[in-house]
N, C-alpha and C positions, 0 to 999 in steps of 0.2 A: 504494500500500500504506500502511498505516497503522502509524505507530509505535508500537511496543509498550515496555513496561518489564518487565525481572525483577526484582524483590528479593527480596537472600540473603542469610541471616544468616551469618558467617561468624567464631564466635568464637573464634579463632587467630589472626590478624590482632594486631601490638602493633607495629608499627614500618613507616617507608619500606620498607624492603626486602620486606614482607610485599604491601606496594601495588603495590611496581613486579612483584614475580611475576606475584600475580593478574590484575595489569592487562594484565600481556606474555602471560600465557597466554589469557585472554579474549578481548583486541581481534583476533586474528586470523580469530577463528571468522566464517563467513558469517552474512551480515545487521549483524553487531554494527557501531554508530555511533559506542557509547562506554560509556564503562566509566569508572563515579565510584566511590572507596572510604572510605567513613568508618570512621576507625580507631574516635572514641569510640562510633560503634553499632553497630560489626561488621558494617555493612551492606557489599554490595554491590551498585550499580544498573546494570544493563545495559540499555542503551536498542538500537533498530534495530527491524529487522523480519521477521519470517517467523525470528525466535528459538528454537533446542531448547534447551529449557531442561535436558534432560539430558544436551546435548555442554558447557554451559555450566558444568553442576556435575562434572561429567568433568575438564574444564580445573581448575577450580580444584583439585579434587581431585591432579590433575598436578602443580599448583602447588605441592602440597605442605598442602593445608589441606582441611580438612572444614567441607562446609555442615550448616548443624543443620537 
C-alpha cells in the first residue's frame, strides 16, 4: 500500500496541550503512522495508509478543535 498524507488546517491549536490532544486523538485511528502538529501553521499532517479523512476530522473534532 502506498502512503498517503492529510493536511488540516486547524486554527485553534496555541499550545502543547493543544498537540498532545490532537495527536492522542489521531494516532489511534486505523492506518495512521503518524501524526506531526505545527503550532505556527495550524497545520496538521497525518501520514499512513488507507486514511478516512473524515474519522480523522471527527477525532480532532473530539479533541476539542475545529478543522477549517
Amino acid at each position: 500500500m502506498t502512503t498517503e498524507q492529510l493536511v488540516l488546517v486547524v486554527p485553534g491549536m496555541t499550545c502543547g496541550h493543544c498537540v498532545q490532544a490532537v495527536t492522542e486523538g489521531v494516532s489511534p485511528l486505523a492506518g495512521v503512522s503518524g501524526v506531526e502538529v505545527d503550532l505556527d501553521t495550524k497545520q496538521v499532517v497525518v501520514t499512513g495508509t488507507g486514511l478516512d479523512r473524515d474519522a480523522v476530522v471527527a477525532a480532532i473534532d473530539d479533541a476539542g478543535f475545529d478543522v477549517a
